[in-house]
Structure formats: structure tokens, C-alpha cells
C-alpha positions as semicolon CSV with decimal commas, in nm:
position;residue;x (nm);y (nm);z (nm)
1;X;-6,645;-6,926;8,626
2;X;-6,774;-7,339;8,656
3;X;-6,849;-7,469;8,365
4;X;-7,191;-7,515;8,252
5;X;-7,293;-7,871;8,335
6;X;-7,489;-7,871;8,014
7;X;-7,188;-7,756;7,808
8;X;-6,942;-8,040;8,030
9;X;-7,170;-8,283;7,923
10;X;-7,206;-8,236;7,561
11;X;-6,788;-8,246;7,580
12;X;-6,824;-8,579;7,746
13;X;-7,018;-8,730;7,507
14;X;-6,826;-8,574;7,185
15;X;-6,495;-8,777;7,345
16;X;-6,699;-9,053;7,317
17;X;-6,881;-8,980;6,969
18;X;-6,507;-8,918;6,828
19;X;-6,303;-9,161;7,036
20;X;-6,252;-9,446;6,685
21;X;-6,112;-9,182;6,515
22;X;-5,889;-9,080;6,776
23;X;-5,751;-9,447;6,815
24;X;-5,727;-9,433;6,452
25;X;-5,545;-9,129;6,424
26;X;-5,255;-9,247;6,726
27;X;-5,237;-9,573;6,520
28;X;-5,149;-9,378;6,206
29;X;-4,907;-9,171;6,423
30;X;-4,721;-9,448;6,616
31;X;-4,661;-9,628;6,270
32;X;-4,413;-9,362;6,204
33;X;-4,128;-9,450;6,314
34;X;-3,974;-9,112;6,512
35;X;-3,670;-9,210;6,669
36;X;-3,398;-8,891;6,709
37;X;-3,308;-8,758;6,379
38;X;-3,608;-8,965;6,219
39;X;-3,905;-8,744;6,333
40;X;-4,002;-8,580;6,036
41;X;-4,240;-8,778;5,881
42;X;-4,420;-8,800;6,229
43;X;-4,398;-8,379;6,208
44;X;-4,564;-8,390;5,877
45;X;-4,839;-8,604;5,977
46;X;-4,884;-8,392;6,238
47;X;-4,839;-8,024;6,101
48;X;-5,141;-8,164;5,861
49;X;-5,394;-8,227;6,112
50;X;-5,319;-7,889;6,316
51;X;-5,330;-7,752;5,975
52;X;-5,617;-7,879;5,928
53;X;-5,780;-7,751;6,225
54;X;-5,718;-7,429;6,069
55;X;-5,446;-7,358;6,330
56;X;-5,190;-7,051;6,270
57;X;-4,906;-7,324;6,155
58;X;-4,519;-7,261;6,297
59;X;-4,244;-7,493;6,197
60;X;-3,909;-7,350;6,232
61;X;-3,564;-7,636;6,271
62;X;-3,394;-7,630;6,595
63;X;-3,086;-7,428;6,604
64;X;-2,778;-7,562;6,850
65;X;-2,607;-7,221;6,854
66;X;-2,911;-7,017;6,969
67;X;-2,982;-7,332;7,213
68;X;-2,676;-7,329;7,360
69;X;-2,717;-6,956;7,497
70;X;-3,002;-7,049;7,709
71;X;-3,053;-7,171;8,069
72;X;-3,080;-7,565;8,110
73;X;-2,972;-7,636;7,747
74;X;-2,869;-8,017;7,692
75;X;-2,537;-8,047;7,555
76;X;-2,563;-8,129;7,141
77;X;-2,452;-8,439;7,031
78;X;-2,599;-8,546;6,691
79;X;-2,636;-8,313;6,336
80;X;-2,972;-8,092;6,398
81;X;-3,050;-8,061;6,039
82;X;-3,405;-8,128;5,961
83;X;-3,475;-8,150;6,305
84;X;-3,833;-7,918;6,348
85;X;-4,081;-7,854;6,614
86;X;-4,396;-7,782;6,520
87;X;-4,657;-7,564;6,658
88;X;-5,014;-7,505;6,599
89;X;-5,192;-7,187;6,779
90;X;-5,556;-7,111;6,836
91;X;-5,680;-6,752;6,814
92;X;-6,036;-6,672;6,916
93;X;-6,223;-6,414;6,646
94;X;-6,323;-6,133;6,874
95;X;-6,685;-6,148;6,685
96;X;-6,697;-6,535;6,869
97;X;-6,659;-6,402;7,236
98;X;-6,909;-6,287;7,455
99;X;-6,700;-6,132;7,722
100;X;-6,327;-6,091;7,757
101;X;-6,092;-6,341;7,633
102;X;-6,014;-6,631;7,833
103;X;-5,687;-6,755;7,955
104;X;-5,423;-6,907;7,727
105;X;-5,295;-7,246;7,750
106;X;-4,990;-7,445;7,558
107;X;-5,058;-7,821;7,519
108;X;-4,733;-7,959;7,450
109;X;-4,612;-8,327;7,359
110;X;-4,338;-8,481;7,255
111;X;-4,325;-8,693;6,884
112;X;-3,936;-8,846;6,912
113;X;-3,917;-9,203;7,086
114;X;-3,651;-9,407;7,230
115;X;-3,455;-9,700;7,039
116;X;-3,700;-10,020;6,980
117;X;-3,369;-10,249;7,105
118;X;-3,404;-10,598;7,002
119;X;-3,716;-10,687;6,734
120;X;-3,658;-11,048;6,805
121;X;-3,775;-10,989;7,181
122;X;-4,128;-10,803;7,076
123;X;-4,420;-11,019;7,030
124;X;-4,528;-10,789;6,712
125;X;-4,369;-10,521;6,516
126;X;-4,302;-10,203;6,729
127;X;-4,481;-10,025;6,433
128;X;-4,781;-10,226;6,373
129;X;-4,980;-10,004;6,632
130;X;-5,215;-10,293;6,729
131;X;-5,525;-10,266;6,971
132;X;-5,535;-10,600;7,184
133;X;-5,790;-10,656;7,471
134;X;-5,810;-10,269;7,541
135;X;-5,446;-10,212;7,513
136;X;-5,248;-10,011;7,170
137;X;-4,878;-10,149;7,138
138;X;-4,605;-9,983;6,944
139;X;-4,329;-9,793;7,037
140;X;-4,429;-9,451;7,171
141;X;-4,827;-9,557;7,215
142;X;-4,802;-9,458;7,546
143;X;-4,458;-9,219;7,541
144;X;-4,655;-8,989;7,414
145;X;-4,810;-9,041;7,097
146;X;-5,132;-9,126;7,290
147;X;-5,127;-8,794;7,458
148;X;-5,022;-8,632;7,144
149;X;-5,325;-8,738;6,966
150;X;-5,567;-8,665;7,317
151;X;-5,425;-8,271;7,310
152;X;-5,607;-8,254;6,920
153;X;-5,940;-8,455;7,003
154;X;-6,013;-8,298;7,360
155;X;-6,018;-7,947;7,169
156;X;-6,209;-8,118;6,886
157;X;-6,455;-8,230;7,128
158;X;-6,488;-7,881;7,339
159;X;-6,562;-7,738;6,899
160;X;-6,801;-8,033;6,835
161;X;-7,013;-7,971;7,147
162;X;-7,071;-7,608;6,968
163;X;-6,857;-7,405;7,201
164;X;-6,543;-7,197;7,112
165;X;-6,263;-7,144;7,327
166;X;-6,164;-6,788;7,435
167;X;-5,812;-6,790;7,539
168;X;-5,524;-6,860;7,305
169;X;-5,406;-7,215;7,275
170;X;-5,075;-7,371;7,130
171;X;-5,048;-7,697;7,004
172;X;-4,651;-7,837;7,043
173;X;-4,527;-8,101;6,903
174;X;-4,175;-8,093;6,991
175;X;-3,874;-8,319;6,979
176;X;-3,538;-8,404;7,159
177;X;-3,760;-8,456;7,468
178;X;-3,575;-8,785;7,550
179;X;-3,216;-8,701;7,543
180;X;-3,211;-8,302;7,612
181;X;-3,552;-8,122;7,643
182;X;-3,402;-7,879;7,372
183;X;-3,761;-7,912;7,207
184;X;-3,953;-7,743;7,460
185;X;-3,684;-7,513;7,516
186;X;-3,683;-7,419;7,183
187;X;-4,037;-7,358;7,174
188;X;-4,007;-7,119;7,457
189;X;-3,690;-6,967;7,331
190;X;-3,934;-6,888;6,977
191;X;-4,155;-6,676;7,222
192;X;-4,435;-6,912;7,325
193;X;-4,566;-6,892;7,667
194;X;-4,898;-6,914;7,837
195;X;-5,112;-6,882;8,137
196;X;-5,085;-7,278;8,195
197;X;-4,952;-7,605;7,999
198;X;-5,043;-7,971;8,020
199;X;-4,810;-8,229;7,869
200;X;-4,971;-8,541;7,852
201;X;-4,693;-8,779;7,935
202;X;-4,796;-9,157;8,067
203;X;-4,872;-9,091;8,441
204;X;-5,122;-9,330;8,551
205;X;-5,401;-9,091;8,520
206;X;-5,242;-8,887;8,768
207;X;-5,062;-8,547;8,828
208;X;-4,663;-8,494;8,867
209;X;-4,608;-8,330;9,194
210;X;-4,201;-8,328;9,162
211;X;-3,962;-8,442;8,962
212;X;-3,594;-8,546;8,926
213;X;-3,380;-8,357;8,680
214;X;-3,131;-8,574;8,446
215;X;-2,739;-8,507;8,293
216;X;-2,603;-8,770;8,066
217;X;-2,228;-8,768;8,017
218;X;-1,975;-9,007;7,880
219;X;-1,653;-9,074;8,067
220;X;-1,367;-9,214;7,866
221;X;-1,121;-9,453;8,045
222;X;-0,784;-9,431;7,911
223;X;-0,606;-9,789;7,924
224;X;-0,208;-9,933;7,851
225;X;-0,208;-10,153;7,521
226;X;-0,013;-10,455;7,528
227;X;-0,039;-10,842;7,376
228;X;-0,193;-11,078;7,608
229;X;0,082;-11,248;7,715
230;X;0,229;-10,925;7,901
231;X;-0,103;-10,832;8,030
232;X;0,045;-10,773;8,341
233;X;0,258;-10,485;8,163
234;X;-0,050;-10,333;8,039
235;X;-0,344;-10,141;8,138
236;X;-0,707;-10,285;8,114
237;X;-0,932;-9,993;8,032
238;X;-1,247;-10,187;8,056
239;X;-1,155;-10,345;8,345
240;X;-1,097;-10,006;8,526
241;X;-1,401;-9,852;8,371
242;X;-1,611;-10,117;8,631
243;X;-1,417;-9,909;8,917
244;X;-1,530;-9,619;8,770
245;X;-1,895;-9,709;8,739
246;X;-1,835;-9,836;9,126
247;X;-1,754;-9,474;9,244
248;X;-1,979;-9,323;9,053
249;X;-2,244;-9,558;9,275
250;X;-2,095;-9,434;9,587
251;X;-2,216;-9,115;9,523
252;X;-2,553;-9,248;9,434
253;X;-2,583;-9,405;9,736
254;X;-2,476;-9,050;9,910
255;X;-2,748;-8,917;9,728
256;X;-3,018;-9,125;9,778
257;X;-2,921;-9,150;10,199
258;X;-3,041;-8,729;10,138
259;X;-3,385;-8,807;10,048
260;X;-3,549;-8,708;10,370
261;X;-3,419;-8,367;10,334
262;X;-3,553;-8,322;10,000
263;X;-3,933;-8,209;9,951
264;X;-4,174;-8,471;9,824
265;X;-3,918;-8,756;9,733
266;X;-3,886;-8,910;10,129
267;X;-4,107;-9,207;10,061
268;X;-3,946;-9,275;9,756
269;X;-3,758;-9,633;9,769
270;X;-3,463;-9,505;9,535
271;X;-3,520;-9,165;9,401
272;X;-3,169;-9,068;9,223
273;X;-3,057;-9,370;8,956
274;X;-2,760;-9,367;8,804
275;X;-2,776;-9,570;8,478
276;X;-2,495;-9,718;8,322
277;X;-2,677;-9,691;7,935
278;X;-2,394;-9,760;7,723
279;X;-2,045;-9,903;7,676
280;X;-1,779;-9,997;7,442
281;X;-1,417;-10,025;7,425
282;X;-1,119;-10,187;7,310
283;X;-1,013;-10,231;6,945
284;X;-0,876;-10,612;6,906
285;X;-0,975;-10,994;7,139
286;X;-0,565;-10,989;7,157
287;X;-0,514;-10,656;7,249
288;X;-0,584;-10,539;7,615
289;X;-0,778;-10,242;7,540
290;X;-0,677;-9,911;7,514
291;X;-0,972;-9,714;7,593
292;X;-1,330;-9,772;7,722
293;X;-1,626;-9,531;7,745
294;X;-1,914;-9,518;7,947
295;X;-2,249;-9,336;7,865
296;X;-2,406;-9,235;8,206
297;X;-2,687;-9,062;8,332
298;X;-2,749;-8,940;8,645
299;X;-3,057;-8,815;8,820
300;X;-3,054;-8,491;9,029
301;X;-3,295;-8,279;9,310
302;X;-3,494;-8,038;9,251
303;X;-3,301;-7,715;9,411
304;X;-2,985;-7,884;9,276
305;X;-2,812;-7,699;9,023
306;X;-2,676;-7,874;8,726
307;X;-2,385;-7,675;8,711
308;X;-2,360;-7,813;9,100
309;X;-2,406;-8,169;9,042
310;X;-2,184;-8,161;8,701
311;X;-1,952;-8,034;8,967
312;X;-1,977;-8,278;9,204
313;X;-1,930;-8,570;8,924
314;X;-1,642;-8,435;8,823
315;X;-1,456;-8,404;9,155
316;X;-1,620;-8,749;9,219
317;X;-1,422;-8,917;8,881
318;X;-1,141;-8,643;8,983
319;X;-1,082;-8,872;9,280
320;X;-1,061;-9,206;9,096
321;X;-0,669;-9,230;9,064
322;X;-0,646;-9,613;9,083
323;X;-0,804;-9,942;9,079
324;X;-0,775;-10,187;9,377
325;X;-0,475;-10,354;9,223
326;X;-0,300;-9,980;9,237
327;X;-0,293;-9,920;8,824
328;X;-0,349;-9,529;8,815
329;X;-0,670;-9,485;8,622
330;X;-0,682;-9,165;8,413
331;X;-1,092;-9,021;8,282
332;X;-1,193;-8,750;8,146
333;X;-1,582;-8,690;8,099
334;X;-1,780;-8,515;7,854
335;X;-2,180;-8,375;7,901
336;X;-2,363;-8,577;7,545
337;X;-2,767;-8,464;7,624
338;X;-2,932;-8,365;7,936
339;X;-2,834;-8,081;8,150
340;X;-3,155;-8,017;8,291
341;X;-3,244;-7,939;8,665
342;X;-3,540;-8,089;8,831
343;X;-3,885;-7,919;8,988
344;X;-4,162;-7,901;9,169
345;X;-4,525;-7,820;9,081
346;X;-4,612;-7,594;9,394
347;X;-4,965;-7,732;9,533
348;X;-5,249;-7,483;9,522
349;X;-5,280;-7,311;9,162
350;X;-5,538;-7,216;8,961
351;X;-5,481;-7,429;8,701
352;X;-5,428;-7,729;8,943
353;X;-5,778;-7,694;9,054
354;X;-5,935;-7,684;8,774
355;X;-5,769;-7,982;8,621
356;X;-5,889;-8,206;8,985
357;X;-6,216;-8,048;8,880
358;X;-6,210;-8,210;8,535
359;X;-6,052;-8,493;8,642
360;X;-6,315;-8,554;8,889
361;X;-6,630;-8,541;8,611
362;X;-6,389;-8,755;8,372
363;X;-6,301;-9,049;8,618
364;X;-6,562;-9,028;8,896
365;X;-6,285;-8,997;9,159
366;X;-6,001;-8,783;9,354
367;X;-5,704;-8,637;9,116
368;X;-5,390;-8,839;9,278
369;X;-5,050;-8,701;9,270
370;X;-4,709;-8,843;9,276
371;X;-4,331;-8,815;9,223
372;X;-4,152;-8,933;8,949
373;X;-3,743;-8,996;8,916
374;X;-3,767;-8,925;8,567
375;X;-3,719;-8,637;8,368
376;X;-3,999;-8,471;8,247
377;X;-4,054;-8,129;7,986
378;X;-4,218;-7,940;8,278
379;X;-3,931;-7,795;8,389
380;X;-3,922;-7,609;8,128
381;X;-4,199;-7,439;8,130
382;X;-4,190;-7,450;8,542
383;X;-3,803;-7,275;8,592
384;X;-3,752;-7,097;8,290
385;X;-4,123;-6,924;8,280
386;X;-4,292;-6,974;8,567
387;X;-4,581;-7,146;8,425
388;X;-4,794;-7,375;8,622
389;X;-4,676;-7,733;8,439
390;X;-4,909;-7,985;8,461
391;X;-4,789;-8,309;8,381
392;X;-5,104;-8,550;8,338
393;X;-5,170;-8,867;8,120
394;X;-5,318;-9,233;8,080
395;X;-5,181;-9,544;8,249
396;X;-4,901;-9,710;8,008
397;X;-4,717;-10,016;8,072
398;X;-4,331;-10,080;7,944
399;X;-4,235;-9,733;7,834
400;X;-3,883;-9,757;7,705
401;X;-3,904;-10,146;7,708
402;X;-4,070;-10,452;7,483
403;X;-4,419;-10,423;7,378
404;X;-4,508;-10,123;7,538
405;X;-4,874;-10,056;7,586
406;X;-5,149;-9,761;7,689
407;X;-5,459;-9,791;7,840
408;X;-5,758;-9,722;7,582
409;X;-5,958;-9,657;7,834
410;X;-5,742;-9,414;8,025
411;X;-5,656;-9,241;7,701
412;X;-6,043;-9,174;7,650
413;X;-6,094;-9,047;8,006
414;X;-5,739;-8,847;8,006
415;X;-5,907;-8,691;7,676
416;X;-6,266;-8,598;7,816
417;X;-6,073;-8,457;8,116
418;X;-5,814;-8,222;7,890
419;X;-6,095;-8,105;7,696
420;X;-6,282;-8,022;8,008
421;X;-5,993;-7,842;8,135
422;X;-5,974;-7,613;7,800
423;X;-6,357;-7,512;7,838
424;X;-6,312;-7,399;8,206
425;X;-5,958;-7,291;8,212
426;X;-5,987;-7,070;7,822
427;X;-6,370;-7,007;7,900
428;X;-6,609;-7,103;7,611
429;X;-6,890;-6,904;7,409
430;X;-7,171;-7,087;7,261
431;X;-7,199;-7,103;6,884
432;X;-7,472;-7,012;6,711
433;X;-7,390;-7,276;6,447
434;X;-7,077;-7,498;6,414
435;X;-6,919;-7,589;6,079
436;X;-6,734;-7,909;6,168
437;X;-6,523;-8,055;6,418
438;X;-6,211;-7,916;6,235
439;X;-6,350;-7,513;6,260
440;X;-6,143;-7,326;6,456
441;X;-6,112;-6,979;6,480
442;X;-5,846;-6,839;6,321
443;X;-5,609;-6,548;6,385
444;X;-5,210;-6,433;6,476
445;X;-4,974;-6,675;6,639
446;X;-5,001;-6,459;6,953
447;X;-4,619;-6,465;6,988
């Protein structure tokens, strides 16, 4: 059923009445610092305002073992301890609802951050969470602290307008979304699923039609120690691990020469990256090293199995048996995060419509969609449930890089047009008298 235009535009205009204190509140969250295995604070701060909401609260730490049993798992890597998802639910009270219960809906986000790299080359502290000529800075503003914040307001705003949703509603707040989407996964490994999610993630105000899915892997290079002066007696393992990276870019290339046969990616310049992200090697400046490793990730169709491009890597470095001066070259390689397949968002869902229908009173235009070659938490939700994944946020500049920046603007509209898509998508009721914009009804965890 539309929404009431009188009900969409008291929602509009509760964004706006509420939008300071939403700026204030993703300032106070980006000035905790939540890099991987440092998210906790961010959790707290975060399990407090859901709590405050009067959300059913759910905080359990992820658990590797039970991970590792399920499809699409990323390979472990670093101690899990103290490493918690959180999750906040909505339950309509039946004596709120004037017909059936609506349709349920998870808005998920994700609270860890990559590494800030270099303070020296940001022109302010990645912390300070500063607001310059319509702009927030600080590391994870815009990936996805922003959208974190938007998923809270837009369902304060649908409450302040003196409505109350009718279909169940989870709040995530997950983590190890950058290196292995075990967060998500772990949130639907608890139990929680629902008719439709939105993740908020920095896409230009637009929708992800498709995207990429991601393995990272280390390959170790094993090398022939000698002194300098009987290099030629010895093995360089850093100087073979640059003819490893080399055939690991012929297959790149292979890849990317496929993109006309794959769905949604054939205008895309360069679809599948493979990013050399780390290395290190050797032991001693007089020693020709030993050993080198290389920490790798790879991008990946959707339709390709990981299990099939692992496969392919492998017989890829299984080929490498020398370097162009004929040393034999000996690797082996080890999956360290990501073993995650990509997807696509299938055009013509419910929930698809009614988020170009909210989109369309929040901006004034068309909903645009696009492909991405990153990896994204959708797929979760998309392969392992079947639930429509909408991937949909503001406009963000230098994600992952120096000073990087979101759209105040964009964040406001991305808000008004979430909270739209709650009232039409969970259906509202009118209240007879609202308590505050942190009532909410209260109930089970619907699990």
C-alpha cells in the first residue's frame, strides 16, 4: 500500500528537524577509532543508542570454529577475542497495529575501518571528525559510519512523525566487513533474516546492481641465502616474488578480456583487480633473502565459485617453476581473509521498487544503478538467504585513502529516503500520542 503523502511528508521534515544531531552523533562515532580488533568501544557506543531506542539488545563475540562450517566463510587470521557484533531488533506491540504486521527488514552496517596509513599525509587527524564546507572527514565518515548513524535517525524520524512501524526490524552493526564478511555472516549464522536489507555503504546515492567477489591470500617465495659476494650462488626471493606478482597479472588480464561474457560488468574499464597489498622479506642488507611474501587479493565474477577461482590461482602459481634467468622458483600460498563469491541484485523486486519510490521523493530524481569491483556484505544476505540486498548510500570521496570525506548533504537525503523506505516497505500505524523520538515498541528478538 503507497504511503500516505501526509505521513511521507512529516518523515521528510523530521530528517530535517533531527539532522544536527545526527551529524553529531556520526562525529561522536567516527572519533572512535575501530580498526580490526579495536572495534569495541565503537560497539559500545553503539549498543547504547539501540539500547536506548528500547531495542531487544543482542551482542554475542564471533566464534571462528562455528564460522568456519559455513558457506563463503573468510579464512581467520587474527585472535577473535572480544570481537562482537551487535544487534538491535524492533518488535511492533500487537495493541500498535491496525492491520496485519508489516514486512521485516534488517538494516545492517559495518563499524570496523581500514588502516589510517601515514598521519603525516592527512591534512587533520583521521579522528577529529571535522565538518568542512559540507563535507565530514575522518576515517570511516563515509565507510560506513555515515550510513551507520542514517539506519538509527531514518527510523527515528518514521517514530517522530507519530507513526510506528509494523514489520520487524534489525539493527546490525557488524564487523570484519573489510577483510572477510564474517560479520554479516555471523549475524545470519545467529538466525537473523528478513523480508529485505539495506546496507548503507558509500554508493553515490545510488543502488548496487552487481558486484565482484574478493579472496586475499599470501604466497610465500622461498629464496637461496648466500653473502653478497656469491649472489650469483644464491637465490633472490624478492626478486622472484616480482615474477610471481607478473603471472599472477597474466591471469588478470585473462580475466578481465571475459568481461563481455559476464552480466552487467561489459562496460566496465577493468572490472577484476588484482592488488598487490603487502610485502616483506628478507632478514639482513648483506644477506640475499631467503624468503619473501606477498599479500594479494584478487577480485572474482559473480557465478564464479571461490573454491573455482582459489583453484585456478593455485594451478596459476603451480605453473611458476622459474624466473627468466632459469632459477626454479618454489611458492606455496595460503587463503588470510576473504573467500567470498560475488552477486547480482536481480532487477525487478519488491523491495527495489519501493526504495526508487523513496528515492524519488528524497532526491527529486531517477534511482541510478551501477556495478561495483568491490566487495560488498550483500552477498551475504543475497547467496546464502535469498534476500533482496540493497546496497544504497551517500556520495563519499577517498574511502580507504587520505582525508576521506561524505557528502552532508547526501547523508541527509540517503536518510529521508531509508526512513521512507521503512514506512512503506514495514507499513506504519498512526499513533495516538508519541512519547519521544527514542519510543519504540518493544518485544522478542524475532529470531
Amino acid at each position: 500500500m503507497p504511503l500516505d503523502p501526509r505521513h511521507a511528508r512529516a518523515i521528510l521534515d523530521a530528517v530535517d528537524a533531527n539532522f544536527d544531531a545526527q551529524l553529531a552523533f556520526t562525529q561522536d562515532l567516527v572519533r572512535h577509532p575501530s580498526l580490526r580488533n579495536q572495534e569495541s568501544s565503537a560497539q559500545d557506543f553503539l549498543y547504547e543508542a539501540m539500547a536506548a531506542r528500547r531495542l531487544e539488545m543482542d551482542r554475542w563475540e564471533l566464534d571462528p570454529a562455528d564460522l568456519a562450517t559455513y558457506p563463503g566463510a573468510g579464512a581467520v587470521a587474527v585472535p577473535y577475542t572480544d570481537m562482537t557484533n551487535v544487534v538491535g531488533t524492533y518488535t511492533p506491540a500487537l495493541e500498535d497495529l491496525e492491520r496485519e504486521e508489516g514486512r521485516s527488514l534488517i538494516l545492517n552496517g559495518h563499524v570496523d575501518v581500514v588502516p589510517e596509513g601515514p598521519l603525516a599525509e592527512w591534512s587533520r587527524s583521521p579522528w577529529d571528525a571535522a565538518i568542512v564546507d559540507g563535507w565530514l572527514y575522518g576515517r570511516g565518515s563515509g565507510d560506513m559510519k555515515a550510513g551507520l548513524a542514517a539506519n538509527l535517525f531514518a527510523f527515528d524520524a518514521v517514530l517522530a512523525a507519530g507513526l510506528v512501524p509494523q514489520g520487524r526490524i534489525h539493527f546490525q552493526s557488524v564487523v570484519e566487513e573489510e577483510c572477510t564478511g564474517n560479520g554479516s555472516l555471523a549475524a545470519l549464522q545467529r538466525g537473523y533474516t528478513a523480508d529485505a536489507v539495506i546496507i548503507p555503504e558509500p554508493e553515490e546515492n545510488m543502488l548496487v546492481r552487481a558486484n565482484v567477489g574478493v579472496i586475499w591470500f599470501k604466497v610465500r617465495v622461498r629464496g637461496n641465502p648466500t653473502h653478497p659476494r656469491e649472489m650469483t650462488k644464491g637465490f633472490n626471493a624478492i626478486d622472484a616474488a616480482h615474477t610471481v606478482m607478473a603471472r599472477l597479472r597474466e591471469l588478470e588480464r585473462a580475466w578481465n578480456a571475459e568481461k563481455s561474457s559476464h552480466r552487467y560488468f561489459e562496460d566496465l574499464e577493468h572490472p577484476i583487480n588484482f592488488n598487490l597489498g603487502g610485502i616483506q622479506g628478507g632478514d639482513w642488507p648483506s644477506s640475499v633473502p631467503a624468503w619473501c611474501e606477498l599479500d594479494v587479493r584478487i577480485a572474482l565474477y559473480p557465478g564464479m565459485g571461490a573454491d573455482e577461482a582459489w583453484g585456478h590461482i593455485q594451478e596459476c602459481l603451480g605453473r611458476i617453476d622459474q624466473d627468466e634467468l632459469g632459477n626454479p622458483i618454489s611458492t606455496a600460498a595460503t587463503r588470510t581473509g576473504f573467500y567470498s563469491e560475488g552477486y547480482v541484485l536481480e532487477e525487478g523486486s519488491d523491495a527495489e521498487e519501493v526504495l526508487r519510490t523513496s528515492h524519488r521523493a528524497a532526491f527529486g530524481e531517477e534511482l541510478q544503478t551501477f556495478t561495483t569491483p568491490g566487495y560488498l556484505d550483500g552477498r551475504v544476505f543475497a547467496l546464502y538467504a535469498g534476500i533482496p540486498a540493497l546496497v544504497y548510500g551517500p556520495v563519499s570521496e577517498a574511502i580507504h585513502g587520505y582525508d576521506e570525506r561524505v557528502e552532508l548533504e547526501s547523508v541527509r537525503r540517503v536518510t529521508k529516503s531509508i526512513a521512507l523506505f521503512i514506512a512503506e516497505w514495514c507499513g506504519v500505524a498512526e499513533q495516538a500520542q508519541l512519547a519521544g523520538a527514542t519510543s519504540a515498541g518493544h518485544g522478542e528478538a524475532g529470531l
